[in-house]
C-alpha positions in Angstrom: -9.8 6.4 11.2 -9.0 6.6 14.9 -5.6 5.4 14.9 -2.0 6.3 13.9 1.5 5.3 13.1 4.5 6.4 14.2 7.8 5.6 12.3 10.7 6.7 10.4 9.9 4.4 8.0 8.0 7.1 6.1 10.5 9.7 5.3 13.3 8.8 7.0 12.3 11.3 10.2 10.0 10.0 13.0 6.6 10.9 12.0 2.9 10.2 13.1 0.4 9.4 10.0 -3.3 8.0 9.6 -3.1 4.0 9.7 -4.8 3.3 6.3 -3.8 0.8 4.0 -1.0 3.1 1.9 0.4 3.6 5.5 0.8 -0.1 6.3 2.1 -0.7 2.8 5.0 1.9 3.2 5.7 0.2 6.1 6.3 -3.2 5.2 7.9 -1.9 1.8 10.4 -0.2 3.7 13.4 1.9 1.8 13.3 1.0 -1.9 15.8 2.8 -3.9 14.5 2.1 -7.2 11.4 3.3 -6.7 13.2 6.8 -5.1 15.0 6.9 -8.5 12.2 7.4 -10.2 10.1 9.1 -8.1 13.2 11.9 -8.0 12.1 12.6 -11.6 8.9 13.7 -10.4 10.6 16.0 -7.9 13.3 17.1 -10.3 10.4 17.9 -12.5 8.6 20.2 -9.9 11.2 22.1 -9.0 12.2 23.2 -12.9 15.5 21.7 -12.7 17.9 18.9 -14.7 17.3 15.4 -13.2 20.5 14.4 -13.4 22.3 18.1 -12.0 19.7 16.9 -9.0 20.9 13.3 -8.8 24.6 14.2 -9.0 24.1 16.7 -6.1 22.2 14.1 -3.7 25.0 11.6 -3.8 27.6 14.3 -3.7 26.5 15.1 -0.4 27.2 11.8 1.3 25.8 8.5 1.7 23.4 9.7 4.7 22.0 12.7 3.1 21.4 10.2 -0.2 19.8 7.8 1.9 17.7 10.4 3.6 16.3 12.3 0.0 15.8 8.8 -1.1 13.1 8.2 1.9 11.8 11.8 1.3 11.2 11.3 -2.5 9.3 8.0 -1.6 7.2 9.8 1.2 6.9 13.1 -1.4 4.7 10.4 -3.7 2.6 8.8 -1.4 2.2 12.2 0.7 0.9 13.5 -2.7 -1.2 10.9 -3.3 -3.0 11.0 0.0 -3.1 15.4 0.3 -4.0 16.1 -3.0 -5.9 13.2 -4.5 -7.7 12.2 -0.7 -6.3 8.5 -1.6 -5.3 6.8 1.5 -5.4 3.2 0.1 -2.5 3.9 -1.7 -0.7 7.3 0.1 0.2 8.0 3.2 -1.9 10.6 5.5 0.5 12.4 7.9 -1.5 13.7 10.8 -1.1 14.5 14.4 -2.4 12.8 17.8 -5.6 14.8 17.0 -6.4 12.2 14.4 -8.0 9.8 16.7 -10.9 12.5 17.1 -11.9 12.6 13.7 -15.3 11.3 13.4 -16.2 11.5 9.7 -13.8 11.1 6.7 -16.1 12.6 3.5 -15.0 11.3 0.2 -14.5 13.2 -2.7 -15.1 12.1 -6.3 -12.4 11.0 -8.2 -12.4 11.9 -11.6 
């Protein structure tokens, strides 16, 4: 891995990540609501409180904000899935500049 992406395509903020195949995906896959919908219930879930107090609030606060949270809870998953399960096939890796002087990239095993 000795290359990154940068682009708000992510989480809705400009943001650098590891180009890997969960990064390229994201890319092309671009906003999708529906899969923000449901990936809210994860978040909702997390945080302890009623799905649908939390889905009520996000559109409440405008059409920006909404569309915003809805890029976040998309990054949230695949941020998750790359952090915490070392997948970067199928999450997104965000990283810094420094990435490009990475050298080895251990893999744990998945259970």
């Amino acid at each position: 891995m000795h290359d990154t992406i940068y682009s708000r395509r992510f989480d809705g903020q400009p943001c650098r990540v590891v180009r890997s195949p969960g990064a390229s995906l994201a890319i092309r896959r671009g906003l999708d609501l529906k899969r923000a919908l449901f990936n809210s219930r994860d978040i909702a879930a997390m945080l302890g409180a009623p799905w649908l107090k939390l889905a009520v609030g996000v559109v409440a606060s405008g059409w920006s904000n909404t569309i915003q949270l809805a890029h976040l809870a998309n990054a949230f998953k695949a941020f998750k899935i790359a952090t915490q399960q070392g997948d970067v096939d199928r999450g997104v890796l965000p990283l810094g500049q420094v990435t490009g002087l990475i050298h080895d990239t251990p893999r744990w095993p998945t259970s």
